[in-house]
C-alpha positions in Angstrom: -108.4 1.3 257.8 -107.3 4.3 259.9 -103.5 4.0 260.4 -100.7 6.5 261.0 -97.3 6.4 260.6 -96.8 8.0 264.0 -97.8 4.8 265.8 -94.7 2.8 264.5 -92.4 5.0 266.1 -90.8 2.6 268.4 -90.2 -0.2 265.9 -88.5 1.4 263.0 -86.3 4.3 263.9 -87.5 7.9 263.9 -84.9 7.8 260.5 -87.2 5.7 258.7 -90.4 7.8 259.8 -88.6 10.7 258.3 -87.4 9.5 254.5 -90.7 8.2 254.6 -92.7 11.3 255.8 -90.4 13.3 252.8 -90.9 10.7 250.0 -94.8 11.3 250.6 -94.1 15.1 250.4 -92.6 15.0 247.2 -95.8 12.6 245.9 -98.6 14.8 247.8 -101.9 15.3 246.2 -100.9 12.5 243.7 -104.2 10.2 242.9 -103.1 6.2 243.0 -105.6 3.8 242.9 -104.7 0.0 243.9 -106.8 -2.6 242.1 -107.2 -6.3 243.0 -109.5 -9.0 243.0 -110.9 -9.5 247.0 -110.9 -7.2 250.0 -110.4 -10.0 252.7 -108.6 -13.3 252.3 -105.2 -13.7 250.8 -102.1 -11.9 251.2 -102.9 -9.1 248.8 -105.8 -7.9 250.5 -104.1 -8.2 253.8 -100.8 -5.7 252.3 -103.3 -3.1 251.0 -105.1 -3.2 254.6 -102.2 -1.5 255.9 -100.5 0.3 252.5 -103.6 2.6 251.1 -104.3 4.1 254.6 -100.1 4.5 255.4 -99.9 6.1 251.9 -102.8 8.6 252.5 -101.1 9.5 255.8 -98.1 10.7 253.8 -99.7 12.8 251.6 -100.7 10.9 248.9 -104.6 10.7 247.4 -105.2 6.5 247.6 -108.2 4.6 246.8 -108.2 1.0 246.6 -110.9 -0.7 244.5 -112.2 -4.3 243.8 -113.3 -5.9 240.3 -116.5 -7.9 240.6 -116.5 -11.2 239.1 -119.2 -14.3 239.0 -117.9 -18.1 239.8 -117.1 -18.6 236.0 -114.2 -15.7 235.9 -112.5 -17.1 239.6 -112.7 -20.3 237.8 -110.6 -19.0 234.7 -108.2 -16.6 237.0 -107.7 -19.8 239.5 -106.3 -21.7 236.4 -104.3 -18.7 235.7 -103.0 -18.9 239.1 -102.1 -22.3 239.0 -100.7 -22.2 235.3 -98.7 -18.8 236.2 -97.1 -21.4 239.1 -96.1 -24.3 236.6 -99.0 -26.5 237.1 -100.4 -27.6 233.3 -103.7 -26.2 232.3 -105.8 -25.6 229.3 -107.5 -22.2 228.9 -110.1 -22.4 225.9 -111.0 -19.9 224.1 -114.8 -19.3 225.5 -112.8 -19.2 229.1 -110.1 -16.4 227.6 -113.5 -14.4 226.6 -114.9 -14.6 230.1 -111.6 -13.5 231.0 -112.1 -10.6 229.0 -115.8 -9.7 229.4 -115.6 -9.3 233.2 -112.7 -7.1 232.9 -114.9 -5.0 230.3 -117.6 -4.8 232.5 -115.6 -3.4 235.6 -114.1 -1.0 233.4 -117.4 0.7 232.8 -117.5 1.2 236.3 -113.7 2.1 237.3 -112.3 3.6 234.0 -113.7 7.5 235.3 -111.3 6.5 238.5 -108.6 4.9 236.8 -108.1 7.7 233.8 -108.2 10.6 236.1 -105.0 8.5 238.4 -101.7 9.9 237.8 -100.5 6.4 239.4 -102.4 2.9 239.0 -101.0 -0.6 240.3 -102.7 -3.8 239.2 -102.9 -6.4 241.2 -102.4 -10.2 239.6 -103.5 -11.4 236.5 -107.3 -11.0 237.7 -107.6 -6.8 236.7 -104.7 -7.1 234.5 -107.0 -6.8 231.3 -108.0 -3.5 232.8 -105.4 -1.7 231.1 -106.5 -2.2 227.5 -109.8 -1.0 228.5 -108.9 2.7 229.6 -107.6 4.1 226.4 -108.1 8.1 228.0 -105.1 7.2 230.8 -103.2 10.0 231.9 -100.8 8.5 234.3 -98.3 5.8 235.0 -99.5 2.2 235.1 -97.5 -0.8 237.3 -98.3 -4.5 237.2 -97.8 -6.4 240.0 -97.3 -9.9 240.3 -97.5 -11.2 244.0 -97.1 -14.8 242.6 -94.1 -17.5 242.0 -94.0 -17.0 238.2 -90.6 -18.4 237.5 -91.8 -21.2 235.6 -95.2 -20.4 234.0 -96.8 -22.7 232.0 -96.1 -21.1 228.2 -99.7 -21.1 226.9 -100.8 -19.0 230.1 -98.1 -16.8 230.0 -98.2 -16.2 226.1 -101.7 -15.5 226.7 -101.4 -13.2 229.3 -98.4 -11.3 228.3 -100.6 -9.1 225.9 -102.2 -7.7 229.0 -99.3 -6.5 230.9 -97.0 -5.8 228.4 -98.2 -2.4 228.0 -97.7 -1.0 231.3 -95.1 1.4 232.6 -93.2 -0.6 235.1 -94.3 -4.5 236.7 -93.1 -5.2 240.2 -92.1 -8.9 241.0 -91.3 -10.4 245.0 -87.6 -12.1 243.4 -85.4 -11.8 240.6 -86.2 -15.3 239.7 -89.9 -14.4 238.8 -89.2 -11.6 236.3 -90.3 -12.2 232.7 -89.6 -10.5 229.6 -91.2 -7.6 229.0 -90.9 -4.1 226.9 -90.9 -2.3 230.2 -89.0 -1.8 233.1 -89.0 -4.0 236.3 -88.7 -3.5 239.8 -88.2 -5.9 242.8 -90.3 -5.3 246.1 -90.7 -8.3 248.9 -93.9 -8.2 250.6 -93.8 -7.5 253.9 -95.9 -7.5 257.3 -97.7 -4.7 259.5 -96.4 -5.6 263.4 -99.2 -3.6 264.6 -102.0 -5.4 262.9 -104.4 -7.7 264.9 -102.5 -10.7 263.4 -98.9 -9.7 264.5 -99.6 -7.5 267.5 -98.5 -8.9 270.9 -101.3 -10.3 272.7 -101.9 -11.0 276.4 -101.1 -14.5 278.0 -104.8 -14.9 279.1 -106.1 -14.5 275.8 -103.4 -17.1 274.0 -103.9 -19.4 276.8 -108.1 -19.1 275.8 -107.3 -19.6 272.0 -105.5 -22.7 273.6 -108.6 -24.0 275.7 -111.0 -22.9 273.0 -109.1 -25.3 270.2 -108.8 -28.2 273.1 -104.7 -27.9 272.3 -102.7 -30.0 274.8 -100.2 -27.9 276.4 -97.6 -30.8 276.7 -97.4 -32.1 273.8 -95.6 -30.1 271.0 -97.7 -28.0 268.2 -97.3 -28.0 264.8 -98.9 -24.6 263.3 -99.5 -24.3 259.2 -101.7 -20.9 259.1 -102.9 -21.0 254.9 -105.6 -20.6 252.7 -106.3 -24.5 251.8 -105.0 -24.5 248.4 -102.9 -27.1 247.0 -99.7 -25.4 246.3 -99.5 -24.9 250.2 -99.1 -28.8 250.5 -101.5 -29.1 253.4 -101.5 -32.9 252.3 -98.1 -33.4 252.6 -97.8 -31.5 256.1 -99.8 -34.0 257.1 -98.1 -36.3 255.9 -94.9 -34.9 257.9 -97.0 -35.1 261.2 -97.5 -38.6 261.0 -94.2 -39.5 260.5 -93.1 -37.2 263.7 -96.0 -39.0 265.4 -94.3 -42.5 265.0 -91.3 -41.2 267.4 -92.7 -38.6 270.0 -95.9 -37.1 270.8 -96.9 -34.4 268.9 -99.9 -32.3 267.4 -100.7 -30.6 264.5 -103.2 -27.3 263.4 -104.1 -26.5 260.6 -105.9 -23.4 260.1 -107.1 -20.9 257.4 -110.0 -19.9 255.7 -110.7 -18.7 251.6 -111.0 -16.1 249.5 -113.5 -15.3 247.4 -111.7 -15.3 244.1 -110.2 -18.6 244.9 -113.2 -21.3 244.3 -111.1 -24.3 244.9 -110.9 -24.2 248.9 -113.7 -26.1 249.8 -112.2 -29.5 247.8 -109.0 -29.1 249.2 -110.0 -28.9 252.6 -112.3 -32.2 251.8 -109.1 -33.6 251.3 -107.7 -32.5 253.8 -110.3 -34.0 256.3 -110.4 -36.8 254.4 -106.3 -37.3 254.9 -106.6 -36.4 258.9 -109.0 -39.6 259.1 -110.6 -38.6 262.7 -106.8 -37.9 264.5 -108.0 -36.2 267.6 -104.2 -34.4 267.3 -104.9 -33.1 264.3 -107.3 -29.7 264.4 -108.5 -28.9 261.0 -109.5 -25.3 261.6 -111.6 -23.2 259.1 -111.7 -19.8 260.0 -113.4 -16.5 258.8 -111.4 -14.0 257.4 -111.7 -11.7 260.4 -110.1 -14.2 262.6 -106.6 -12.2 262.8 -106.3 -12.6 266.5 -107.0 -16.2 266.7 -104.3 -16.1 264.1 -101.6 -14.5 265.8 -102.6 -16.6 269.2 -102.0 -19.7 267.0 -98.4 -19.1 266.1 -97.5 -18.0 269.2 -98.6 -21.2 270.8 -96.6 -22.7 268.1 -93.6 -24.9 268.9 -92.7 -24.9 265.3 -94.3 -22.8 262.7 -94.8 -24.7 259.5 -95.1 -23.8 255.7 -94.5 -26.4 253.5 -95.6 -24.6 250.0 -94.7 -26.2 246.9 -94.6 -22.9 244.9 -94.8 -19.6 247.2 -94.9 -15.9 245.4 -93.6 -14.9 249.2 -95.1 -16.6 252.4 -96.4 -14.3 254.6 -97.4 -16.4 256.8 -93.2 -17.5 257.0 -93.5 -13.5 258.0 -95.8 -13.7 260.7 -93.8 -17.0 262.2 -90.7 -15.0 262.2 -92.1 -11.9 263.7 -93.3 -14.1 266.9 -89.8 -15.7 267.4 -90.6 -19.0 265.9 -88.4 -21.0 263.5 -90.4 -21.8 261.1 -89.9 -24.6 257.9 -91.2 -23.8 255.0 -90.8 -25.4 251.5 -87.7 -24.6 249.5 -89.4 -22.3 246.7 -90.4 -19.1 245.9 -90.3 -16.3 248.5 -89.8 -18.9 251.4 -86.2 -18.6 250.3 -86.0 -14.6 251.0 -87.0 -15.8 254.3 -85.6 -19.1 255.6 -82.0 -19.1 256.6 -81.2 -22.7 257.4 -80.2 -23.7 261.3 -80.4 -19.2 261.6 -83.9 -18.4 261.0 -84.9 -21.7 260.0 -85.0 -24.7 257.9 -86.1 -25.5 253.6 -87.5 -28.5 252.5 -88.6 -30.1 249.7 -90.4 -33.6 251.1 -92.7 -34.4 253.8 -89.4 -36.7 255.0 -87.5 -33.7 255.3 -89.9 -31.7 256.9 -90.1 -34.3 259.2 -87.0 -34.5 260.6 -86.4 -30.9 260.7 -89.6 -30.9 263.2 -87.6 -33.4 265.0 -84.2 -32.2 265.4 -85.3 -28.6 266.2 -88.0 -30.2 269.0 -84.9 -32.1 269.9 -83.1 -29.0 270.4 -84.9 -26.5 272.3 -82.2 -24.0 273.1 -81.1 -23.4 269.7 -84.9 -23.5 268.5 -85.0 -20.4 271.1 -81.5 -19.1 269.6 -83.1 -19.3 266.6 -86.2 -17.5 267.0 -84.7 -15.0 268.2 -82.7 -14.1 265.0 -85.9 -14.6 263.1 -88.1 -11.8 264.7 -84.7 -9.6 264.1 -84.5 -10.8 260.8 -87.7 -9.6 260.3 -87.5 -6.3 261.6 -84.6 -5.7 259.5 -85.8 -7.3 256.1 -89.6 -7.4 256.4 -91.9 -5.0 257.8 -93.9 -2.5 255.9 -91.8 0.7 256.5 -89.6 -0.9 254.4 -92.1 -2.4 251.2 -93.9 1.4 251.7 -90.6 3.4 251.0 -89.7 1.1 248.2 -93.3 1.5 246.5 -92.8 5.1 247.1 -89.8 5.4 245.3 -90.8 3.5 242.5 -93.8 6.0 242.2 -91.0 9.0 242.4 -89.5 7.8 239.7 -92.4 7.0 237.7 -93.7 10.2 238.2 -90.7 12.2 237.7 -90.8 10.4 234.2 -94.3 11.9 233.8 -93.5 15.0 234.8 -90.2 15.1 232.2 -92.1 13.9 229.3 -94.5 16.7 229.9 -92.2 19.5 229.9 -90.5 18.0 226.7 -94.1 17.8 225.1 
């Protein structure tokens, strides 16, 4: 986890470096502890790969930690997932108590860690009991929410809200997903590290063996989707898409990802997913380990079309990663995706697997502006999306917090 601000000179300004490099002197020696649910799989896990180390490097004392759960508390925080995302679900009682009792029993462990912080940000619903459970807290507390939570499902958010309602400040991807709270809120896109193994530029020979390895035809066009293989990411219905392409043109379709271990719905989904792809040899149903960044990257770059066809999308960075390799990508008309996909600039929306499909036709229809347009996307990117960016923004949301702190004291 060794990175250094130093080596992004090049791609952000040496402007950026700077505010960065003085917002970190003006937070040095401050504790923060991150604390989520899974160290590998998921976009969360991949943001605080590159954030904790890029916030020590500035001066600031980070230590991200993981709660421990068993199959029956991933089974609850799945449903809170999905219920946070407006699909209906029933949380019982005994379930709300599992809920609860796992939290407990990481506290005993982390509540030494998480007292002693002067800054603490909670990641998801999964930890977000923690905060009731550390009554000795000296500093500043943030919930974030890394989910589409615009339309929750009432009796999960009612039932959640206790939790988070007593924390300093939540942090939410859009406007659209704040809720009401007693407490202020702050809007911070994710964003992507260029330099990591899964948007770094790699060399020819190595894409062209990721090609060879995956037995990808190099003339017919490919169809990328790069997601965990959870329903909301509509694997089904990009599927569905494909075949429709397939009746007009030749074409071929991957879809690749892996889980993570707090989600324990993967493996049904991607039996579904087999079981819809019915033994087309142009259809690669790829499950990869969670180390498999390179592959990754190699994957979209190969990509005619990158494709992300989420029903309900906190952000989508996988959209990210698409952009950042100068591919248009189409991605479902929700959530985050929206932050992203400019239509016929950066890309296209889409709410059916019809539309999908005859986006994927028109843009492999039209290959200079699909070249036009990947173009602007990787700018886009560079602009909007990388981490310099989410870094100084969670920097000055911890200024301010902390200048709070530091005011309430002296008024004490």
């Amino acid at each position: 986890m060794t990175k250094l601000l130093s080596t992004y000179e090049g791609l952000v300004s040496t402007t950026v470096i700077s505010q960065l490099r003085q917002l970190g002197l003006r937070l040095a020696g401050k504790k923060v502890v991150h604390v989520n649910s899974t160290r590998e799989g998921g976009g969360v896990a991949e943001i605080l790969e590159w954030m904790v180390p890029l916030m020590q490097d500035v001066g600031l004392d980070v230590q991200w930690e993981v709660i421990e759960g068993n199959a029956d508390f991933f089974d609850v925080t799945k449903k809170f997932h999905n219920g946070l995302q407006g699909f209906p679900v029933t949380i019982n009682s005994r379930e709300w108590q599992t809920y609860r009792g796992l939290n407990e029993e990481n506290a005993v462990r982390l509540r030494p860690i998480l007292e002693d912080a002067d800054l603490v940000v909670i990641h998801d619903p999964q930890p977000a009991a923690l905060l009731g459970l550390c009554p000795n807290r000296k500093g500043k507390w943030i919930w974030r929410a890394h989910i589409d939570v615009s339309r929750p499902a009432r009796a999960v958010w009612q039932g959640l809200k206790p939790f988070v309602s007593g924390y300093d400040a939540s942090i939410f991807s859009m406007c659209q997903f704040a809720q009401p709270l007693p407490h202020p809120q702050f809007l911070i896109p994710p964003s992507i590290d260029p330099l990591s193994q899964k948007n770094m530029d790699l060399a020819p020979e190595e894409i062209a063996a990721v090609r060879h390895q995956y037995n990808l035809d190099p003339k017919k066009p490919l169809l990328v989707q790069i997601s965990r293989f959870d329903r909301f990411k509509d694997p089904l219905g990009v599927i569905a898409a494909y075949q429709l392409v397939r009746k007009v043109q030749p074409v071929q379709l991957v879809l690749a990802g892996g889980g993570a271990t707090d989600d324990p719905e993967g493996q049904k989904v991607l039996e579904e997913v087999l079981e819809a792809a019915n033994g087309d040899p142009d259809i690669h149903v790829l499950l990869l380990p969670s180390d498999a960044h390179r592959t990754i990257n190699a994957l979209q770059r190969l990509a005619d079309i990158v494709i992300q066809k989420s029903t309900r999308e906190g952000f989508g960075l996988t959209v990210t990663e698409g952009l950042w390799k100068g591919k248009p990508v189409i991605g479902g008309d929700t959530g985050g995706i929206r932050l992203q996909l400019i239509n016929y600039h950066t890309g296209f929306l889409v709410n059916t697997p019809e539309g999908a499909a005859h986006r994927i036709r028109f843009l492999l229809h039209h290959k200079g502006l699909r070249n036009k347009m990947g173009v602007k996307a990787r700018e886009f990117v560079r602009e909007n999306f990388l981490h310099t960016r989410q870094l100084r923004e969670y920097l000055t949301l911890f200024h301010i917090l902390n200048s709070q702190q530091e005011a309430s004291t002296i008024y004490i």
